[in-house]
N, CA, C and O atoms as CSV, one atom per row, in Angstrom:
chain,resi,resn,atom,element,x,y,z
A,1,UNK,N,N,-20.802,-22.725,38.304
A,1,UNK,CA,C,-19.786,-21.805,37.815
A,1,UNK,C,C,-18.913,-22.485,36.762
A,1,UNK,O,O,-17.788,-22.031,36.552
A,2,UNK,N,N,-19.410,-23.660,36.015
A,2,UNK,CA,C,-18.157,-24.350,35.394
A,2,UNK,C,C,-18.034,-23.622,33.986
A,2,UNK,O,O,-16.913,-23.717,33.488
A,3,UNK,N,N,-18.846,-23.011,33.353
A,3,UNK,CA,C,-19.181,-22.854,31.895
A,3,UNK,C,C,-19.373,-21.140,32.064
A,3,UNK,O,O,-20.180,-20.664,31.267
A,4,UNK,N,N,-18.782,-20.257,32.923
A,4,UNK,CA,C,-18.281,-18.973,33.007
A,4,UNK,C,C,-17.205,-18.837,32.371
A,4,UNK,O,O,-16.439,-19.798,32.430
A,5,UNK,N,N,-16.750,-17.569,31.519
A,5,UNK,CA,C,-15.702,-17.956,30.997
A,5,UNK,C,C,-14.895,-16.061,31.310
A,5,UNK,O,O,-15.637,-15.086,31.431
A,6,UNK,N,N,-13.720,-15.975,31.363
A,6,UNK,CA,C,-12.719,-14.793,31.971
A,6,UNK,C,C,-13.517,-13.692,31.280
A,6,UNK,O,O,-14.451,-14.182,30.644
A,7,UNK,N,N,-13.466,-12.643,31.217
A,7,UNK,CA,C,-13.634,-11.451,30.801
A,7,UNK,C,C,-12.483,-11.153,30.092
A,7,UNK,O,O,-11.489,-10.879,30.764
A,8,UNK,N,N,-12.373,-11.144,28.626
A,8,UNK,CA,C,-11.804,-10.974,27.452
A,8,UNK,C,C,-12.228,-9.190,26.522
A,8,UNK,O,O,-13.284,-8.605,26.283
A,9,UNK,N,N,-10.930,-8.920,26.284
A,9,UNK,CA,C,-11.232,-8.150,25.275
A,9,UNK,C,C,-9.787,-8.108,23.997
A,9,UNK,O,O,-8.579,-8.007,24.207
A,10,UNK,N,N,-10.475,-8.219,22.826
A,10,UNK,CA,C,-9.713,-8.150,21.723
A,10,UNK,C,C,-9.643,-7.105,21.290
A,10,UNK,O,O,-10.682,-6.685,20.780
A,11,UNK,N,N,-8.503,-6.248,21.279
A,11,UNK,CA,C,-7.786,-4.866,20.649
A,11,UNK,C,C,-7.910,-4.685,19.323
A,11,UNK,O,O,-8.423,-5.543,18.604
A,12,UNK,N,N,-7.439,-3.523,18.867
A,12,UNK,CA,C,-7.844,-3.342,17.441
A,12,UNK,C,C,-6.636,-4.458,16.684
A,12,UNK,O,O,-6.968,-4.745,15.534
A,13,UNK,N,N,-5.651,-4.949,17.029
A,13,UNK,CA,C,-4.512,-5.485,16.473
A,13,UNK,C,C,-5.199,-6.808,16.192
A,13,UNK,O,O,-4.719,-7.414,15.233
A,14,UNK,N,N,-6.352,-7.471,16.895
A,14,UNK,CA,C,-6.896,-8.498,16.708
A,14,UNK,C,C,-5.625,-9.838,18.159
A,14,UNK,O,O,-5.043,-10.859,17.793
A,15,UNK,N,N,-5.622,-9.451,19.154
A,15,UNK,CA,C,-5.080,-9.787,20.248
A,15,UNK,C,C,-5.945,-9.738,20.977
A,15,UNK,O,O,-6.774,-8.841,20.820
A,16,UNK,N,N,-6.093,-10.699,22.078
A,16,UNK,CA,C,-7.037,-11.346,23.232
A,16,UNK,C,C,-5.965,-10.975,24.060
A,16,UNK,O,O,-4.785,-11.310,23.965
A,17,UNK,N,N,-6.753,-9.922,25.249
A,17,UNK,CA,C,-6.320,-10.175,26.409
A,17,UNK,C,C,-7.140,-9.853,27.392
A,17,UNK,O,O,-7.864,-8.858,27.405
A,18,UNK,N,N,-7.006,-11.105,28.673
A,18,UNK,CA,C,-7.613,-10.784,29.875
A,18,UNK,C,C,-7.462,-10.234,31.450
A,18,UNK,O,O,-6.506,-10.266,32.225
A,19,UNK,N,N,-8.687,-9.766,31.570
A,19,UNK,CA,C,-8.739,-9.289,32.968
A,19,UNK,C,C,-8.109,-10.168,34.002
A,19,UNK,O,O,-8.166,-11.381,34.204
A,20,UNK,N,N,-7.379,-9.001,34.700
A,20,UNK,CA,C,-6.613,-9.859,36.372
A,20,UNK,C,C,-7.110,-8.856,37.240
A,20,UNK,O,O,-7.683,-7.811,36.933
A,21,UNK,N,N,-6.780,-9.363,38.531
A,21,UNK,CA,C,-6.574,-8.721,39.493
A,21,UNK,C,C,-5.631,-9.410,40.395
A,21,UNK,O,O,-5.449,-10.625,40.328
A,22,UNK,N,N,-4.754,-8.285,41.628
A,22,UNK,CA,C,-4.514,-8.232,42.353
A,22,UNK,C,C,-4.394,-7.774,43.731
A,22,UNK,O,O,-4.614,-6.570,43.859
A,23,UNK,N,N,-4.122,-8.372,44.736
A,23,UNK,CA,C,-3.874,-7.484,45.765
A,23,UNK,C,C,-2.154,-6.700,46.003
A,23,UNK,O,O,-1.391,-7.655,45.862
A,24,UNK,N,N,-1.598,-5.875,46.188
A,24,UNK,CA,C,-0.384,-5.859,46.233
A,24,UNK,C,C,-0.398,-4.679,47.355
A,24,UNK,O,O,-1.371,-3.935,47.487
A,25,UNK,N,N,0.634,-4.594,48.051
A,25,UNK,CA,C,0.993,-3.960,49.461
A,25,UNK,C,C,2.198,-2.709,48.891
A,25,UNK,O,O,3.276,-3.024,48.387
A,26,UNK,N,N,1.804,-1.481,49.071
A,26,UNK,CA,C,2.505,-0.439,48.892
A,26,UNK,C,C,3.565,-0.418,49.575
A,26,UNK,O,O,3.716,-1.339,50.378
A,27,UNK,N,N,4.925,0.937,49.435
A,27,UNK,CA,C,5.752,0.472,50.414
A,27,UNK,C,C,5.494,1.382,51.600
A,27,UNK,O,O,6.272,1.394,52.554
A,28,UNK,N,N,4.389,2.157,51.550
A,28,UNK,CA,C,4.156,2.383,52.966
A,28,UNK,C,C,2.891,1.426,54.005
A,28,UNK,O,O,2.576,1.747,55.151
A,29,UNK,N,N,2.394,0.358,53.317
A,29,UNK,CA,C,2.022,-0.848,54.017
A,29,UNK,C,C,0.613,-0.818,53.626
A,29,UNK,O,O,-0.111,-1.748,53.982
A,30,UNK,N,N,0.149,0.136,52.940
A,30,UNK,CA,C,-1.339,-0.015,52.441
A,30,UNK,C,C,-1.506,-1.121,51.530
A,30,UNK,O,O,-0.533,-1.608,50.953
A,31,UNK,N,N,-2.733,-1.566,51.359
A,31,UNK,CA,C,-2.880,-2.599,50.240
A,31,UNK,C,C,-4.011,-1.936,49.372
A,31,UNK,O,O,-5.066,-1.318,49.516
A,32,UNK,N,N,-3.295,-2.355,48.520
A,32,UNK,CA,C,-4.311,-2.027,47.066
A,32,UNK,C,C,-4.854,-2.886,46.099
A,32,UNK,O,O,-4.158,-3.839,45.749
A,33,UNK,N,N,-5.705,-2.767,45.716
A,33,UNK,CA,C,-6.089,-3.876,44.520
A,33,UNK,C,C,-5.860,-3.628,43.376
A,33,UNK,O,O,-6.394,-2.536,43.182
A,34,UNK,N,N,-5.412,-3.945,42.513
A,34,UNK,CA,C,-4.905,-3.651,41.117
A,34,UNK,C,C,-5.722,-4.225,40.397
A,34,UNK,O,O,-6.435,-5.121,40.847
A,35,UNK,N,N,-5.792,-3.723,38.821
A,35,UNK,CA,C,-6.651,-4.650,37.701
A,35,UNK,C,C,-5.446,-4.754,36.623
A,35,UNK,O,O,-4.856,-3.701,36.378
A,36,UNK,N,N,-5.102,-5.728,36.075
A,36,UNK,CA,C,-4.190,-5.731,34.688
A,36,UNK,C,C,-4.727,-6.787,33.537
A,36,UNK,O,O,-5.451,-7.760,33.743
A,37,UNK,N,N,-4.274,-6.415,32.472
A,37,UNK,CA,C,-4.856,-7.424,31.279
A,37,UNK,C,C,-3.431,-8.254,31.071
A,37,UNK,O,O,-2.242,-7.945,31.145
A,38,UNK,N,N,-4.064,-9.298,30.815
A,38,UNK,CA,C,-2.702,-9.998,30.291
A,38,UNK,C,C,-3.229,-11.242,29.085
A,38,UNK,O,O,-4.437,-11.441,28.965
A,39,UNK,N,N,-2.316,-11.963,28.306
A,39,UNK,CA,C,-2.133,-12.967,27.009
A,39,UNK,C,C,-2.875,-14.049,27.582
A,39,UNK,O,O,-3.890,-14.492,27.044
A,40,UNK,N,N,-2.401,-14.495,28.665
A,40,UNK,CA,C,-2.599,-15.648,28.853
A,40,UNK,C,C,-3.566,-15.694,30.283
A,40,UNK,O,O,-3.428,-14.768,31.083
A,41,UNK,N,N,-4.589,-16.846,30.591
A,41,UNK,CA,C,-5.427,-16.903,31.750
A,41,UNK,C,C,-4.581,-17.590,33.117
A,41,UNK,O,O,-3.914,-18.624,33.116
A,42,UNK,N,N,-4.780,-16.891,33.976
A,42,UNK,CA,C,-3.721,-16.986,35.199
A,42,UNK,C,C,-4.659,-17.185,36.518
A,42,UNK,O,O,-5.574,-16.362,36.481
A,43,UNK,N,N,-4.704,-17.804,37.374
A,43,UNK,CA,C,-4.874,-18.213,38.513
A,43,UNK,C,C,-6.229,-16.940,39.047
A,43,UNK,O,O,-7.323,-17.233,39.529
A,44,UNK,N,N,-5.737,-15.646,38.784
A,44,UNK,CA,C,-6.144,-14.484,39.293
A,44,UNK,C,C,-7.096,-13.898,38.210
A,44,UNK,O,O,-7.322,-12.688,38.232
A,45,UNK,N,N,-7.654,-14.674,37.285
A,45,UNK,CA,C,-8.504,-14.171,36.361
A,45,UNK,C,C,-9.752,-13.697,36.661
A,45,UNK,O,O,-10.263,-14.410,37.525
A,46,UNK,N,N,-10.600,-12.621,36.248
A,46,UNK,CA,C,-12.052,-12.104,37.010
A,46,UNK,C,C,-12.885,-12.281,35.495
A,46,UNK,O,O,-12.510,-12.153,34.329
A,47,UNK,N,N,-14.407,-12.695,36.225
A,47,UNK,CA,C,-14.985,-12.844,35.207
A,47,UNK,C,C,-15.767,-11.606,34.955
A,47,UNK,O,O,-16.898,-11.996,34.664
A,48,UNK,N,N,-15.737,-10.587,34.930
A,48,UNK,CA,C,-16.739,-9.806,34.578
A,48,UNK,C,C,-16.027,-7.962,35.353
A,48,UNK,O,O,-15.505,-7.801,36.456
A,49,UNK,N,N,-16.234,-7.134,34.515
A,49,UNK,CA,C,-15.575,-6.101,34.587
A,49,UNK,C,C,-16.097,-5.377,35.565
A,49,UNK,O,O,-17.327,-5.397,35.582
A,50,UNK,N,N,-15.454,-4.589,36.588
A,50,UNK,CA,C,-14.983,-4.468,38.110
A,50,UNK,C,C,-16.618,-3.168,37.887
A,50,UNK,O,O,-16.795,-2.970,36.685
A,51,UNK,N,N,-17.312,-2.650,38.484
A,51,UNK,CA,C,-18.604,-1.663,38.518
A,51,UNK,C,C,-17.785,-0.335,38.020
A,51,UNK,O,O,-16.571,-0.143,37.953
A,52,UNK,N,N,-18.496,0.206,37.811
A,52,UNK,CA,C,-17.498,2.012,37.388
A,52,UNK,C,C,-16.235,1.889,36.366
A,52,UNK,O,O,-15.725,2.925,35.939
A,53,UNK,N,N,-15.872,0.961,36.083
A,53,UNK,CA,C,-15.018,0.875,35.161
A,53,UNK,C,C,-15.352,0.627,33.577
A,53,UNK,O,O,-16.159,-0.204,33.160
A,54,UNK,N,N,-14.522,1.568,32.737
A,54,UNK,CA,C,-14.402,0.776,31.255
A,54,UNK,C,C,-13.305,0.630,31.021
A,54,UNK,O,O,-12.307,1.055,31.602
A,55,UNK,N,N,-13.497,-0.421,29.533
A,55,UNK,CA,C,-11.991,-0.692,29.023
A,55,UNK,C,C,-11.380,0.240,27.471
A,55,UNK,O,O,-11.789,0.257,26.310
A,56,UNK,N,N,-10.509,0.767,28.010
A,56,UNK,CA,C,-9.861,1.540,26.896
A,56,UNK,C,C,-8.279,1.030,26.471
A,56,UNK,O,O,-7.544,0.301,27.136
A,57,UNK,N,N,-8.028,1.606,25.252
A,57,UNK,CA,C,-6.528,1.185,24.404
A,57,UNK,C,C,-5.972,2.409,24.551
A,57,UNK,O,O,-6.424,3.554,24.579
A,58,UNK,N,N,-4.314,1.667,24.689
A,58,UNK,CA,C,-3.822,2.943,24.838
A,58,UNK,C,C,-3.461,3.273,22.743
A,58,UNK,O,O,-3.320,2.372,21.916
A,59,UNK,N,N,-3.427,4.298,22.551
A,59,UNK,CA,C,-3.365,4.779,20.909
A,59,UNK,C,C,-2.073,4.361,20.638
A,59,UNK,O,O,-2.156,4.231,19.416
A,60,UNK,N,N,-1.097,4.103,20.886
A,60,UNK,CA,C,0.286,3.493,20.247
A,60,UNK,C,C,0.369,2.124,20.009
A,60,UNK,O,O,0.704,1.451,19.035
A,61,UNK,N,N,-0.113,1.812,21.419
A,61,UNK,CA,C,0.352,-0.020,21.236
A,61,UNK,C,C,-0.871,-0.920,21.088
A,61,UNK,O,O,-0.851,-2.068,20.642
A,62,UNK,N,N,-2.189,-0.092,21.620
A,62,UNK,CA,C,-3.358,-1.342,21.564
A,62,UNK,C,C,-3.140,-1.978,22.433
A,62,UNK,O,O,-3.093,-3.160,22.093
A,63,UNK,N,N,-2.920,-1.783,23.733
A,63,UNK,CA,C,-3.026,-2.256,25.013
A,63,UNK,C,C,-4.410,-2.163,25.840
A,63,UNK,O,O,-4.845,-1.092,26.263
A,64,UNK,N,N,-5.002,-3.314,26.008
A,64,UNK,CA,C,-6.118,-2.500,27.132
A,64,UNK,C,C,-6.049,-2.353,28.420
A,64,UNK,O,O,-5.624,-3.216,29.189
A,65,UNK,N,N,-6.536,-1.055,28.791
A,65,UNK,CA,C,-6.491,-0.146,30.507
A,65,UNK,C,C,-8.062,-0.492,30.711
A,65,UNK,O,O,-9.062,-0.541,29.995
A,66,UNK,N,N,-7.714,-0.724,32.191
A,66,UNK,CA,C,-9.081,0.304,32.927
A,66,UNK,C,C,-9.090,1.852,33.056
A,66,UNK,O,O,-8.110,2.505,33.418
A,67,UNK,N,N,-10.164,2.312,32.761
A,67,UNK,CA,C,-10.370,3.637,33.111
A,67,UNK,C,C,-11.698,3.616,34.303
A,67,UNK,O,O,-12.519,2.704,34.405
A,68,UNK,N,N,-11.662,4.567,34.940
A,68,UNK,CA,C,-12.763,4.503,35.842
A,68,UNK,C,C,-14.338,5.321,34.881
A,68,UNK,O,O,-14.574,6.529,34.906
A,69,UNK,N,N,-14.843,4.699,34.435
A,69,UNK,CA,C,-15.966,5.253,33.753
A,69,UNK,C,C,-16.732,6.427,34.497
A,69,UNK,O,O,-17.091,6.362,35.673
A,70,UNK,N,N,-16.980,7.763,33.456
A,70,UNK,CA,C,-17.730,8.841,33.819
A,70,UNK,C,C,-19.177,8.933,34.635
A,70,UNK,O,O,-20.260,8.519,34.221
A,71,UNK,N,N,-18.955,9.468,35.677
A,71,UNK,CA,C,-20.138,9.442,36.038
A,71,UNK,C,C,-20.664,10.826,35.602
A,71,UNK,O,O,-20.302,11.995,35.735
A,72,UNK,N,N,-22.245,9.796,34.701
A,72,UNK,CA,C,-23.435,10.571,34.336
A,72,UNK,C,C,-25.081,10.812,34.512
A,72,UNK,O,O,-25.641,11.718,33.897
């Protein structure tokens, strides 16, 4: 696993950012897993994009989302 490298995507602005995940606990005690992009590579980085999902920008800022990809 040494020469795997994060799951990256560069926006139209020409900005790198990568895939995270988390676990985080609702406040009625459920836990959920979250996905977020972020600048910099963090502890919680995933290498490879989650099944059923794509990555989309939002049209103002060039942020990238998960969307849950169409099933066809």
């Amino acid at each position: 696993m040494a020469d795997k490298q994060p799951f990256a995507h560069t926006n139209k602005k020409g900005q790198t950012y990568y895939l995270h995940t988390r676990e985080v606990t609702l406040k009625n005690g459920r836990v959920q897993r979250i996905y977020f992009f972020a600048r910099d590579v963090r502890d919680d980085v995933m290498y490879e994009l989650p099944a059923g999902y794509e990555v989309m920008e939002t049209q103002r800022t060039g942020m990238p989302v998960l969307k849950r990809a169409d099933k066809k």
